[in-house]
C-alpha positions in Angstrom: 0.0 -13.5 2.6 2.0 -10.8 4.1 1.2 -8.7 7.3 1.4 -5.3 5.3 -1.3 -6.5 3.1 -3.6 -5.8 6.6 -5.3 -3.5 8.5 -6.4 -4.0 11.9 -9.8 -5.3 11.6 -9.5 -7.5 8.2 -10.7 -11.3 8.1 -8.1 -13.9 7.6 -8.2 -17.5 8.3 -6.5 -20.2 10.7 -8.9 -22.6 11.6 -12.1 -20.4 11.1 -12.0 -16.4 10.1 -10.8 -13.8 12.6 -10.1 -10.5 12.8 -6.9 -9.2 12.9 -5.7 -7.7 15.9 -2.8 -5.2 16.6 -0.6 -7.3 18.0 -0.7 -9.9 15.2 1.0 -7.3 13.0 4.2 -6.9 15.2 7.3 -8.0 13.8 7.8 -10.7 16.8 4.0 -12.2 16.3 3.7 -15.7 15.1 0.3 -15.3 13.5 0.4 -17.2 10.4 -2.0 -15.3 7.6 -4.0 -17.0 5.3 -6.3 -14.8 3.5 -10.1 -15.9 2.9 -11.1 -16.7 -0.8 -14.1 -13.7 -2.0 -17.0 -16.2 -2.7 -20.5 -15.3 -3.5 -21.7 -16.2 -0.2 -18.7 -13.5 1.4 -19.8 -11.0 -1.1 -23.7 -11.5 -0.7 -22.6 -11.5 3.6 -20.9 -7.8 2.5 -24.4 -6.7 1.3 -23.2 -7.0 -2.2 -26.5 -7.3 -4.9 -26.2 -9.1 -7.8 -27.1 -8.1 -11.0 -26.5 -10.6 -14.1 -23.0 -11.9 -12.8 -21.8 -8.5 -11.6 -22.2 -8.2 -7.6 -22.4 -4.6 -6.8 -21.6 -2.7 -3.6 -22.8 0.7 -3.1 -20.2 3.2 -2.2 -22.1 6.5 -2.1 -25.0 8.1 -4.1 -24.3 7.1 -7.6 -20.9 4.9 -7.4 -21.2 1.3 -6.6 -18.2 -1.0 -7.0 -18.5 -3.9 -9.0 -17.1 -7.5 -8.7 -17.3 -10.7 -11.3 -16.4 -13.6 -9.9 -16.2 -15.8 -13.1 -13.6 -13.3 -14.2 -12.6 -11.4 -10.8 -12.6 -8.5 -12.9 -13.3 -5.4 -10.7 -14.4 -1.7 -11.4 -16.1 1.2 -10.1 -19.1 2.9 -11.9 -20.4 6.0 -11.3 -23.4 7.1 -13.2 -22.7 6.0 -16.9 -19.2 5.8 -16.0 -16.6 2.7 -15.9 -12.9 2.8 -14.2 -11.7 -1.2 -14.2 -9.3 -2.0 -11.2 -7.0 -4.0 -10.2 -8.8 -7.7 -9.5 -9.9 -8.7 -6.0 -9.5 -12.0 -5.1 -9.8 -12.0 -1.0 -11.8 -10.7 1.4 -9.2 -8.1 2.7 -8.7 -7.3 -0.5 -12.2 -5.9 -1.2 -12.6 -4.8 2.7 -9.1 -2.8 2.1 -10.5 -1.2 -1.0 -13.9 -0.4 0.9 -12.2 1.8 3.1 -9.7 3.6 1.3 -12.6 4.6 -0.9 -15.1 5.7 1.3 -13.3 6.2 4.6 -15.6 3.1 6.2 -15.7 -0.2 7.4 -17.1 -2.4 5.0 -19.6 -4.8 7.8 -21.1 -8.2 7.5 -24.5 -8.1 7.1 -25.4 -10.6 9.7 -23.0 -11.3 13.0 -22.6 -15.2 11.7 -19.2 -15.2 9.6 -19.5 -17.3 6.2 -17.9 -20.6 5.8 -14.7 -20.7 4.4 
């Protein structure tokens, strides 16, 4: 995993999942980056509804984005509409995609972080 993959505020793991910090992306940090495998029980944390074996995230009125983890196929609908995307495989994947496409943080539901 690669620093430039971040954003200040994305899970990753060491021991348990944290959030990265500013200082973990300087060139001199020794932070060592593993990224966190996007389970049901992340996606479900995220708010995520499932729906056959299609978890879906609402994005704004009408657009949801839409994750299978048999496949990891992922895609945005919107209305009728389906754009597939690239697939998502770790949490700061999806949490990086959350923002650019709504401007927002993508929260945990509850404060207790998932298992990893």
């Amino acid at each position: 995993m690669k620093a430039n993959e971040l954003r200040i505020g994305n899970l990753f793991q060491t021991h348990t999942p944290i959030a990265v910090e500013a200082w973990m992306l300087l060139p001199e940090s020794n932070v060592v980056f593993a990224p966190i495998p996007l389970t049901e029980e992340w996606l479900i944390r995220f708010g995520a509804e499932l729906e056959d074996e299609w978890y879906d995230i609402n994005l704004v009125e009408d657009m949801s984005l839409t994750i299978c983890l048999r496949t990891k196929e992922t895609g945005l609908f919107h209305d009728v509409y389906y754009t597939g995307l690239r697939n998502i495989n770790y949490v700061h994947q999806l949490q990086n995609l959350y923002f650019a496409l709504t401007g927002s943080e993508l929260e945990l539901t509850e404060n207790k972080t998932p298992s990893i």
